[in-house]
N, C-alpha and C positions, 0 to 999 in steps of 0.2 A: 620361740615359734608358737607357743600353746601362746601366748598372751597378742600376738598377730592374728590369730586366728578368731580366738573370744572380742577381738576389736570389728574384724571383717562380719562377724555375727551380728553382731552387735549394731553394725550399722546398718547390715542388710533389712533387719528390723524395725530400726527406727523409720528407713526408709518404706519399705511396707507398709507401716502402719501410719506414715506422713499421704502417703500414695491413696489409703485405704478411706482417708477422711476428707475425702474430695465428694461435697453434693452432687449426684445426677438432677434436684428437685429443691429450690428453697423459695420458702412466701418471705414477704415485708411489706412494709406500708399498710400497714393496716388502718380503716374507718371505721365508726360508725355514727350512725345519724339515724333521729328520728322525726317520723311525719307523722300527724293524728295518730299513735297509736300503734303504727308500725315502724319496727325496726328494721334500718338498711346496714349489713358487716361487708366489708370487702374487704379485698385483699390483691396482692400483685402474686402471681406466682411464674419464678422463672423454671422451665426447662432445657437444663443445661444440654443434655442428651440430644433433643431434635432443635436446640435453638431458638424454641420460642418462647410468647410471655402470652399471659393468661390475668384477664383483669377477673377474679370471681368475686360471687355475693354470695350472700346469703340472705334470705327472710322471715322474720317471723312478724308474721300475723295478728293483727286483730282476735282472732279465733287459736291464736296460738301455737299455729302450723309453723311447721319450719322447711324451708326450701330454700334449693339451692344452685348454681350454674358455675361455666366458665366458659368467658367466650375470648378467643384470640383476637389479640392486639397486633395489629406492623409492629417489626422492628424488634431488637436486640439488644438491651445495653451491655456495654463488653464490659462494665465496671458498676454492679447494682449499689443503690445508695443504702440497703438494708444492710445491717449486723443484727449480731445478737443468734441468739437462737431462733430454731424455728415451729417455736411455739407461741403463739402471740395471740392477744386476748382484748376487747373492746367493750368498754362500761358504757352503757347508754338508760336510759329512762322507760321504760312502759306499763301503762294504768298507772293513772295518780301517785307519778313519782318512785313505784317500787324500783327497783334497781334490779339489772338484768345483767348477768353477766354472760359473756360469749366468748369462747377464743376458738382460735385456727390450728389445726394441727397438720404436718405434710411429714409421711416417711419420707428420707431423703432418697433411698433408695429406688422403692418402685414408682412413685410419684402419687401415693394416694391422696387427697385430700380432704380436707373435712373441714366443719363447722357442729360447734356443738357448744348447746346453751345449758350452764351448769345445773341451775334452778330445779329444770323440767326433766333433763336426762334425756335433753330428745338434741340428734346428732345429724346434721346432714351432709352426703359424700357430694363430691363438690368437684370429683378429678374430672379433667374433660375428657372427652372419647376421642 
């Protein structure tokens, strides 16, 4: 009976913590691309919670500025092409070749979003309203 018990435990747990690992919030696809100078980051970000999808950017400047949006997209894929974690990071080129790193970061939970360029320390929130 005690070892029926420690199994019904046992499962109830794995089950919890199977239940517990379900994203409300995950990005993929990640770009980047550059024009004269300026850097373009994007990103797909799906909201599993209200169902929608969110194409963001990000920019950094000429001047070094970093900003950032998300504006909604139609439509829902029931089966997104992303894996992996949802941490994701885009190497691109600005001023004569130096190398600029950027990634994407989204709690999965509350849906926050960001962009943040490692170089400079400078981060831009990116969730939509």
């Amino acid at each position: 009976m005690k070892l029926l018990k420690t199994g019904i435990l046992a499962l109830s747990l794995t089950v919890t913590a199977t239940v517990g690992l379900a994203a409300d919030y995950e990005i993929f696809a990640d770009i980047a691309t550059v024009e004269t100078g300026v850097n373009h980051y994007a990103v797909e970000r799906l909201d599993h919670k209200n169902k929608k999808l969110h194409y963001c950017t990000a920019v950094l400047d000429v001047t070094k500025q970093l900003t950032g949006r998300c504006t909604e997209r139609p439509g829902f894929p029931e089966k997104p092409t992303g894996e992996g974690p949802n941490v994701q990071g885009g190497l691109s080129n600005l001023f004569r070749a130096m190398p600029v790193f950027g990634s994407w970061k989204i709690d999965q939970t509350t849906g926050k979003t960001e962009f943040c360029i490692s170089g400079t320390g400078q981060c831009a929130e990116v969730t939509p309203q």
